[in-house]
C-alpha positions in Angstrom: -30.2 22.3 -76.8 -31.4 19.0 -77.1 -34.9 19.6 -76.6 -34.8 22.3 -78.8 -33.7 20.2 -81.2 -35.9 17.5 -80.8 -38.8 19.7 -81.1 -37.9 21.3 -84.4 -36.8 17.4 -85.8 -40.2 16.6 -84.8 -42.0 19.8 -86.2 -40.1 19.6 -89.6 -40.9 15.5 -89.7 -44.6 16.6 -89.4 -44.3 19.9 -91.8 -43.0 17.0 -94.5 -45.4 14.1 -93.4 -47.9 15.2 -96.3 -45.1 14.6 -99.6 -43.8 11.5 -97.6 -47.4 10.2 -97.6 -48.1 10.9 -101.0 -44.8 10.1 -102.1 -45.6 7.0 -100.3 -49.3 5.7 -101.6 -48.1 6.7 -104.8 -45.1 4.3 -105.3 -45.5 2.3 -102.2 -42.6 3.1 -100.9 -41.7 5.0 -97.2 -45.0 4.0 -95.5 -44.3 0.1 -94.5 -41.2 0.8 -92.8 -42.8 3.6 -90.9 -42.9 1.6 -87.5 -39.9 0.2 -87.9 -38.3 3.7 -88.0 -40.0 4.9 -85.0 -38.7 2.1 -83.1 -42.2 0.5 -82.8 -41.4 -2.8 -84.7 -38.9 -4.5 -85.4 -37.7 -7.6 -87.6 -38.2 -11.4 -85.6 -34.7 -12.0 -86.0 -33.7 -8.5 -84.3 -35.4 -9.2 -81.0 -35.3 -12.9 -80.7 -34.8 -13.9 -77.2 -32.2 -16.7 -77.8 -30.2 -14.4 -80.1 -29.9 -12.1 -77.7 -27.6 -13.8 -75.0 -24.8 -11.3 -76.0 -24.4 -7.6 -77.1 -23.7 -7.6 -81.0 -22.0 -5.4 -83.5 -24.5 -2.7 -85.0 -23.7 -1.3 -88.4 -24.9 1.5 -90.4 -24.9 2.6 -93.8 -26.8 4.8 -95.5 -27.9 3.7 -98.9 -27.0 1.7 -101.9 -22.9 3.5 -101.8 -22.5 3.0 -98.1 -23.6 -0.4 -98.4 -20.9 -1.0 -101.1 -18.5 0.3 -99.3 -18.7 -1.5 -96.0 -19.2 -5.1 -97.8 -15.6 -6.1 -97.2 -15.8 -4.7 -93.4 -19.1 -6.4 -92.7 -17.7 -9.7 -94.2 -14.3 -9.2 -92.3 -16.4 -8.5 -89.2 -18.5 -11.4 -88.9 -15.4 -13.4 -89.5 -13.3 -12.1 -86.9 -16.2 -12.2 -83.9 -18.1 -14.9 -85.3 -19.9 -14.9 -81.4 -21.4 -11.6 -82.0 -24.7 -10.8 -83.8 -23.7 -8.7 -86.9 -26.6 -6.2 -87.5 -27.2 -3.8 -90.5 -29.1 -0.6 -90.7 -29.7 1.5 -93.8 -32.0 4.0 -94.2 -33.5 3.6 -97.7 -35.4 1.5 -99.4 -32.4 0.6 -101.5 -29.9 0.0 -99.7 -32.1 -2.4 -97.3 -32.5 -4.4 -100.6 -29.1 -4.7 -101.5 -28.0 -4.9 -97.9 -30.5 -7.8 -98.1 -29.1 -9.6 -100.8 -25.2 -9.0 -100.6 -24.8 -9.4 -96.6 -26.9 -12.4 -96.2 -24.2 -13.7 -93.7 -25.4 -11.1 -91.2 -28.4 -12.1 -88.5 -30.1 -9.2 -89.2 -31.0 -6.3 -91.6 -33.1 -3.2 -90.3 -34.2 0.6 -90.9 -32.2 3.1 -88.8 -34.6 5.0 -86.9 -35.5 8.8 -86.8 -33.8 10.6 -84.8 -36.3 11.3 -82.0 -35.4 10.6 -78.3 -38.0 7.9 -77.8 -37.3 5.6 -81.3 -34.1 6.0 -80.9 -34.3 4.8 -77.2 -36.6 1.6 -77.6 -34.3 0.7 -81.1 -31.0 0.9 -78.8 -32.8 -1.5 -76.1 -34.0 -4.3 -79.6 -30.3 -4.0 -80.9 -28.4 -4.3 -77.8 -25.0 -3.1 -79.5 -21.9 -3.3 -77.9 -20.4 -1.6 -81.0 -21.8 1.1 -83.4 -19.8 1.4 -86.7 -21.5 4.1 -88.8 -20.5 4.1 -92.4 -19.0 7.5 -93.6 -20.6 10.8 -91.6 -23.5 10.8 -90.5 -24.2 12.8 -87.3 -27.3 12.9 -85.7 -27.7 14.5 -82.3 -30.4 12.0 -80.5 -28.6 8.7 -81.6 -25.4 9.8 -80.5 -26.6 11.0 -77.5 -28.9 7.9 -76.6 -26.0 5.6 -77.2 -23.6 7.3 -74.8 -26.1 7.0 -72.2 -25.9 3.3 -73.1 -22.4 2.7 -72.8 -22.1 1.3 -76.4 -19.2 3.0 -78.3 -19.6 4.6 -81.8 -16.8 4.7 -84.8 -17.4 6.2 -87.5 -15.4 4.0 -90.5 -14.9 5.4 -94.2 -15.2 9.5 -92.4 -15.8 12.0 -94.9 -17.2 15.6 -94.5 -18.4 17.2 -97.8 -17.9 20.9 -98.4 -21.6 21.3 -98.0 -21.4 19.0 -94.8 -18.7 21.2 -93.5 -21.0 24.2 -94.1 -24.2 22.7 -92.7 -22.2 21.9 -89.4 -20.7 25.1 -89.5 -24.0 26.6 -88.7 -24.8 24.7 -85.3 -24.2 26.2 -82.2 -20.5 25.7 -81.2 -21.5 24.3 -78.0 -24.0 22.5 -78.7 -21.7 20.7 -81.8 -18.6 20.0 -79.9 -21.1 18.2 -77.1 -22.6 15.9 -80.4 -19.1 15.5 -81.8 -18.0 14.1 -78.1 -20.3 11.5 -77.9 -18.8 9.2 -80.7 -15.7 7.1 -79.9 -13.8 6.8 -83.0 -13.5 8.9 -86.6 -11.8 6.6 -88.8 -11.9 9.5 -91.9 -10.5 8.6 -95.3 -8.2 11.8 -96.0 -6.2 14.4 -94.0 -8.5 16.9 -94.9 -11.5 14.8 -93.9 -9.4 14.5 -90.5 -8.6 18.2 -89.8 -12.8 18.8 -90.7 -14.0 16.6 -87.9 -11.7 18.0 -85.3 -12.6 22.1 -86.4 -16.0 20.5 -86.1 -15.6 19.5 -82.4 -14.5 15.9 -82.0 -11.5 15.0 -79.3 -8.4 15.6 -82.0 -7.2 11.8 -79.9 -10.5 10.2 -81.3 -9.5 11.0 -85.1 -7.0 9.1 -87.3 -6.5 8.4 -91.3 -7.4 5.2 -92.4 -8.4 5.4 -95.8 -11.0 4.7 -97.7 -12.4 1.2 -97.5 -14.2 1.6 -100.6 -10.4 0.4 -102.5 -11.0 -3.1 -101.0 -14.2 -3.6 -103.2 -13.6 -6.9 -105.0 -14.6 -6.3 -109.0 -17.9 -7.9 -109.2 -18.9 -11.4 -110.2 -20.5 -11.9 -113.2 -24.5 -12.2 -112.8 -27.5 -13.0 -115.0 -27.0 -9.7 -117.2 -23.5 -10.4 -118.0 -23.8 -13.7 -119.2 -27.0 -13.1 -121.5 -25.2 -9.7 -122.7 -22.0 -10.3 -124.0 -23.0 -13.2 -126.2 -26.0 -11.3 -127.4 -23.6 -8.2 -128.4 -21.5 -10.5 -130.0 -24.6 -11.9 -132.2 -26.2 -8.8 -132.9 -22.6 -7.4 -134.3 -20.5 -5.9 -131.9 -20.0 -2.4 -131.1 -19.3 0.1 -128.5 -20.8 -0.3 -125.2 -20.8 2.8 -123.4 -21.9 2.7 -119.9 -23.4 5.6 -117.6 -24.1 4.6 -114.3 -25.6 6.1 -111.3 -27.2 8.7 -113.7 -29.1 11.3 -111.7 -32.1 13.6 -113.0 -30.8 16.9 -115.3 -28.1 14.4 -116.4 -30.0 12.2 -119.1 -29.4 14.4 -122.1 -25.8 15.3 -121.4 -24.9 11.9 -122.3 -27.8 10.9 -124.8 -25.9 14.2 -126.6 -22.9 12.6 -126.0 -24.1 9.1 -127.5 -25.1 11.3 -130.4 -21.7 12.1 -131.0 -20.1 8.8 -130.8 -22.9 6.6 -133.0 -22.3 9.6 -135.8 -19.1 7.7 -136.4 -20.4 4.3 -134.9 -24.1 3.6 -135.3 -23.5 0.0 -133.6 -23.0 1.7 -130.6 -25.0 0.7 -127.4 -25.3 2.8 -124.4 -26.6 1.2 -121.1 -27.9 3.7 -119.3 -28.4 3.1 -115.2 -30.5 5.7 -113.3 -28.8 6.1 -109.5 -32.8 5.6 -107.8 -35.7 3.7 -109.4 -37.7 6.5 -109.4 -36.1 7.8 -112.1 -36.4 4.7 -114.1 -40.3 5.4 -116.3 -38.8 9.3 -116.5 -35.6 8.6 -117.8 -37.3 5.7 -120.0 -39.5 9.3 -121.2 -36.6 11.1 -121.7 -34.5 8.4 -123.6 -38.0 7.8 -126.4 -38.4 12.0 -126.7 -34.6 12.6 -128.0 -35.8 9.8 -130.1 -33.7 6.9 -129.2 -34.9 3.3 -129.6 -35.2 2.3 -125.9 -35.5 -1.3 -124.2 -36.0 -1.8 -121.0 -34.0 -4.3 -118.7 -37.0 -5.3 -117.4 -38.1 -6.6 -120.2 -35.5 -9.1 -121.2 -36.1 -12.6 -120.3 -32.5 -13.2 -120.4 -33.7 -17.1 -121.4 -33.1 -17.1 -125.1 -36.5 -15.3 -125.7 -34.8 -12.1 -125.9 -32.2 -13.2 -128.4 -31.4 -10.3 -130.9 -33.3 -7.5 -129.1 -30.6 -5.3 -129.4 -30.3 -5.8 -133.1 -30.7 -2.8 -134.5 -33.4 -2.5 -137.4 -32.1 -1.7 -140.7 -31.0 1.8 -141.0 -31.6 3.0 -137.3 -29.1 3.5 -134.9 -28.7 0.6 -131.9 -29.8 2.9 -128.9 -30.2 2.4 -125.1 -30.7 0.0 -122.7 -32.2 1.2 -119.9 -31.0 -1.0 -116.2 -34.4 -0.5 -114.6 -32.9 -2.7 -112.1 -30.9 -2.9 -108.3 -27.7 -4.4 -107.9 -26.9 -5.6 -111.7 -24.1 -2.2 -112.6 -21.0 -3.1 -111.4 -20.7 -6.6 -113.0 -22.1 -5.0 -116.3 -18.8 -2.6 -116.2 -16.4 -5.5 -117.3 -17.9 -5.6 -120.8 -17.5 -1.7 -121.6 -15.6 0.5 -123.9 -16.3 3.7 -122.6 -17.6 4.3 -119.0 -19.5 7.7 -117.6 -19.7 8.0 -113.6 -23.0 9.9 -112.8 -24.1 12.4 -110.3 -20.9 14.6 -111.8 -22.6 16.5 -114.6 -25.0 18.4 -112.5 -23.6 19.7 -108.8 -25.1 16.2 -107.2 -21.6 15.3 -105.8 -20.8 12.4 -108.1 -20.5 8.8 -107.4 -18.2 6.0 -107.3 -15.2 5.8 -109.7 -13.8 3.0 -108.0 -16.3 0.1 -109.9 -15.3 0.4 -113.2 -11.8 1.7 -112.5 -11.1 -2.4 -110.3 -11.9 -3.7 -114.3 -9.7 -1.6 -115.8 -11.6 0.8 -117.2 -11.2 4.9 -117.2 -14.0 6.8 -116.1 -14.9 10.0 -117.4 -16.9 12.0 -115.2 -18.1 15.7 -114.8 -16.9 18.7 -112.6 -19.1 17.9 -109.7 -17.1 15.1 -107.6 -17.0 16.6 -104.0 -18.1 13.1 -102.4 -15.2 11.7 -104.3 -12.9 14.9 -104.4 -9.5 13.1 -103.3 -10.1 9.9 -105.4 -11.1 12.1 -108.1 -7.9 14.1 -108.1 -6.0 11.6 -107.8 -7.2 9.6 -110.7 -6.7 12.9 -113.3 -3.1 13.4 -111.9 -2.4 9.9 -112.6 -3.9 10.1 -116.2 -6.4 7.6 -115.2 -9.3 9.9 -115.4 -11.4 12.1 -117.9 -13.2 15.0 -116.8 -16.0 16.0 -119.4 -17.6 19.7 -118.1 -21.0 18.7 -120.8 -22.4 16.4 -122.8 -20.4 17.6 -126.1 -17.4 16.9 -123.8 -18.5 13.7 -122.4 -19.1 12.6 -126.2 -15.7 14.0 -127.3 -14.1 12.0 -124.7 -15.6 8.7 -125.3 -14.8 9.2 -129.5 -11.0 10.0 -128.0 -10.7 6.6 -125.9 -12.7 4.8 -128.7 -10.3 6.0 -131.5 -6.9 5.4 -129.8 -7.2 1.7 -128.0 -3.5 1.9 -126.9 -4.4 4.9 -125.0 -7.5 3.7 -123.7 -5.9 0.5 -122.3 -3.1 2.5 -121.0 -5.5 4.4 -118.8 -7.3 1.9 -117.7 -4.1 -0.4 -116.5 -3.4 3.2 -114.5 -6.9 2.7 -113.0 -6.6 -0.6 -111.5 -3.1 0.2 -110.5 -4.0 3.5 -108.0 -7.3 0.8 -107.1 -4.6 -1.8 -106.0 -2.1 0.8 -104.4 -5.1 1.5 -102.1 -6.2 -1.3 -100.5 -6.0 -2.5 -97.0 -8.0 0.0 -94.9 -10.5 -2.2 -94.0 -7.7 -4.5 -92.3 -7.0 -1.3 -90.1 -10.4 -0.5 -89.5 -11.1 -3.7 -87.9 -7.7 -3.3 -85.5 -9.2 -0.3 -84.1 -12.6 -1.7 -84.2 -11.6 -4.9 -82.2 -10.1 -2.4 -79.6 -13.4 -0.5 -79.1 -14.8 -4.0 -78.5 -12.1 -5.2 -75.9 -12.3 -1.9 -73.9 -14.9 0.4 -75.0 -15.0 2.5 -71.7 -11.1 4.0 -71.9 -12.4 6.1 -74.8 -15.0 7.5 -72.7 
C-alpha cells in the first residue's frame, strides 16, 4: 500500500506541476522553496555540523493558524530543554514568515517536505529529531512511516479531525489507515470528539488523551507599528466605528462590504479594516472593495511616519470607507482598538478561523454558519452569550448596528469572551508533561 501510494502522490504532484509553475512565475511564490521540500537543500543553520552534536525537537505547523497556536508551546519548549535544537517546519509561504519573525528564539526555521519516500528520508537524516510535535492533524503516510523507521517519536499537539477530515480518512483502506495511524506516538486532541475520531480512525485508543486546545494560551498581542499610528489618527480624523473583519476569504468580500453598508447608513464615520486571510487576495479584494464603490486605502501605503496624517479623513460628504491590511502579522494587535469584530472564513463553507484573537481583548465576535475548524469553541462561545452568529451580510450588518447601539450589552459580551478565554488556559503546560515523557523514554510507546 505504500508503494501504491507513493506512486499516485507522485503522479498527482506531476499532474499539478503545470498551475504550481505558473502559479509560481507569476507571483514568485512556490518555486524557491522547491528544493528545500524535496529534501535536496536545506537552511545553513539546519545542517551545521557543530549544531548537530545532539538529536533536537522538530516542530510542525502548517500555516499562519498553526503557527499561532503553537507560539506558547514552542516558547515553553525551548525553555524547558534549552540543550536541544528547537526546529520549525511550516509548509507555506506564510507561515515560514511569521514563523520567522515571531519564533526567532528557535535555531532553525524550514519547509516540511513532500511526502515522498526519498525527501522525506534525506530531511529526517538533516533534522536529526529525537521528537516530532506536529501541530493539529496532519497525517501523511511517508513521514510517519520514515520516522518510525528512525526511532524518533511523533505527537501530535492541538488534535483535531474536521468533519471533512473524518470523511477523507474514512475513505482509505482500513488496513492500510490503522498501519499510518500506528506509527505516531501521541494524539494530544483538543475535544472528546476529536479523541473518539482518531481512535475510529485507527490509532492505539492508549496513544490518545484530551488536552485541550493550546490556542487559549495565546497572550493578546502587543501593540505594533499599526496600532500606535491608528488610534491617534482615528482620534484626529473624528472618531467612529471601527469594524474589523479578519481572515476574510474569497466569496466573502461583499457579505460584509453589505454589512458596512448597513452600519455607515446610521454612522458614516464608520471605518472598516478589512484583512484578507492569504496575500493573494490582497489587489482582488482591493478590486472588489473600489467596484461596490468604497473609498479604499491600502496599508501598504501608509507611511505610518506622520506623512500619512489624516488619510482616513473622510472627504466632505463621502462616507469614511476601508482600509485594506495588505499585510502579514499586523491583525491581532489591530483587534484591541475595535467596536465591532467579524471572524472570516465563516460566511462561505471555508471552515472559519480563529475566534480566540479578538475574544483575549474583550471583544465579541460575530461570525458565520461555517465554523467546523472551530466547532466546539464556537459552540461554546454562543451558549455563553459571547458570540454572534450572522448567516449573511444583512445579518452580519444587523449584528454589528445591535452591539453598536447597546454599549452595555456589547461590553457585557465581551467581558464573557475573555472570561471562557481565561477559563481555558493551561493546555500547553500538559502538553509539554507528556511531551517531556516522549523525550525521556520514547521507545515504551513503541
Amino acid at each position: 500500500m505504500y508503494f501504491l501510494y507513493s506512486v499516485f502522490t507522485a503522479i498527482g504532484l506531476l499532474l499539478l506541476a503545470p498551475y504550481f509553475l505558473v502559479r509560481g512565475l507569476r507571483r514568485d511564490k512556490n518555486l524557491r522553496n522547491l528544493p528545500e521540500r524535496l529534501g535536496l537543500r536545506f537552511p545553513p543553520e539546519l545542517v551545521r555540523a557543530e549544531a548537530r552534536s545532539q538529536e533536537g525537537i522538530w516542530l510542525h505547523a502548517v500555516s499562519v493558524g498553526e503557527v499561532l497556536a503553537a507560539l506558547p508551546l514552542a516558547r515553553t519548549l525551548k525553555e524547558r530543554f534549552p540543550e536541544r535544537r528547537l526546529m520549525i517546519s511550516t509548509t507555506t509561504e506564510t507561515g515560514q514568515a511569521l514563523a520567522r519573525e515571531r519564533m526567532r528564539f528557535a535555531d532553525a526555521v524550514f519547509y516540511f517536505p513532500l511526502d515522498l519516500p526519498g525527501a522525506m528520508r534525506r530531511t529526517l537524516h538533516a533534522v536529526r529529531p529525537g521528537l516530532i510535535v506536529v501541530v493539529e492533524t496532519e497525517i501523511w503516510p511517508n513521514f510517519l512511516r520514515a520516522a518510525r523507521q528512525s526511532g524518533a517519536p511523533v505527537a501530535y499537539v492541538n488534535g483535531r479531525i474536521s468533519d471533512r477530515s473524518f470523511r477523507t480518512f474514512g475513505w482509505a483502506v482500513p488496513s492500510f489507515r490503522r498501519r499510518v495511524f500506528k506509527d505516531a506516538s501521541l494524539y494530544l486532541m483538543q475535544s472528546e470528539e476529536d479523541a473518539k475520531r482518531a481512535v475510529a480512525l485507527g490509532a492505539p485508543r492508549d496513544r490518545v488523551v484530551v488536552s485541550g486546545n493550546l490556542k487559549y494560551d495565546l497572550s493578546p498581542a502587543g501593540g505594533n507599528a499599526l496600532v500606535a499610528w491608528l488610534e491617534p489618527e482615528l482620534e484626529r480624523s473624528g472618531r467612529g466605528p471601527l469594524l474589523i473583519a479578519g481572515s476574510v476569504v474569497a466569496g466573502e468580500e461583499r457579505g460584509v462590504l453589505e454589512a458596512l453598508a448597513l452600519v455607515a447608513e446610521k454612522w458614516p464615520e464608520t471605518l472598516l479594516l478589512l484583512a484578507p486571510r492569504r496575500p493573494e487576495r490582497f489587489e482582488d479584494a482591493c478590486g472588489i472593495i473600489e467596484q461596490a464603490g468604497w473609498r479604499v486605502v491600502r496599508r501598504s501605503a501608509l507611511s505610518l511616519d506622520g506623512a500619512s496624517e489624516g488619510i482616513l479623513r473622510e472627504a466632505p460628504g463621502r462616507r469614511r470607507g476601508v482600509l485594506l491590511l495588505d499585510s502579514l502579522g499586523e491583525l491581532a494587535a489591530v483587534y484591541r482598538l475595535a467596536d465591532g469584530v467579524f471572524v472570516g472564513g465563516s460566511l462561505v463553507p471555508a471552515g472559519g478561523h480563529n475566534p480566540l484573537e479578538p475574544a483575549a481583548f474583550g471583544k465579541a465576535p460575530v461570525f458565520g454558519p461555517s465554523m467546523e475548524n472551530f466547532r466546539d469553541i464556537a459552540a461554546e462561545f454562543l451558549r455563553a452569550g459571547a458570540a454572534v452568529e450572522a448567516r449573511s451580510g444583512a445579518e452580519l450588518g444587523a449584528a454589528w448596528i445591535t452591539l453598536l447601539e447597546n454599549n452595555e450589552r456589547r461590553e457585557e459580551m465581551g467581558r464573557a469572551a475573555r472570561a471562557l478565554v481565561e477559563r481555558h488556559r493551561g493546555a500547553t503546560a500538559a502538553t509539554v508533561e507528556r511531551l517531556a515523557e516522549l523525550l525521556k523514554a520514547p521507545q515504551a510507546v513503541r
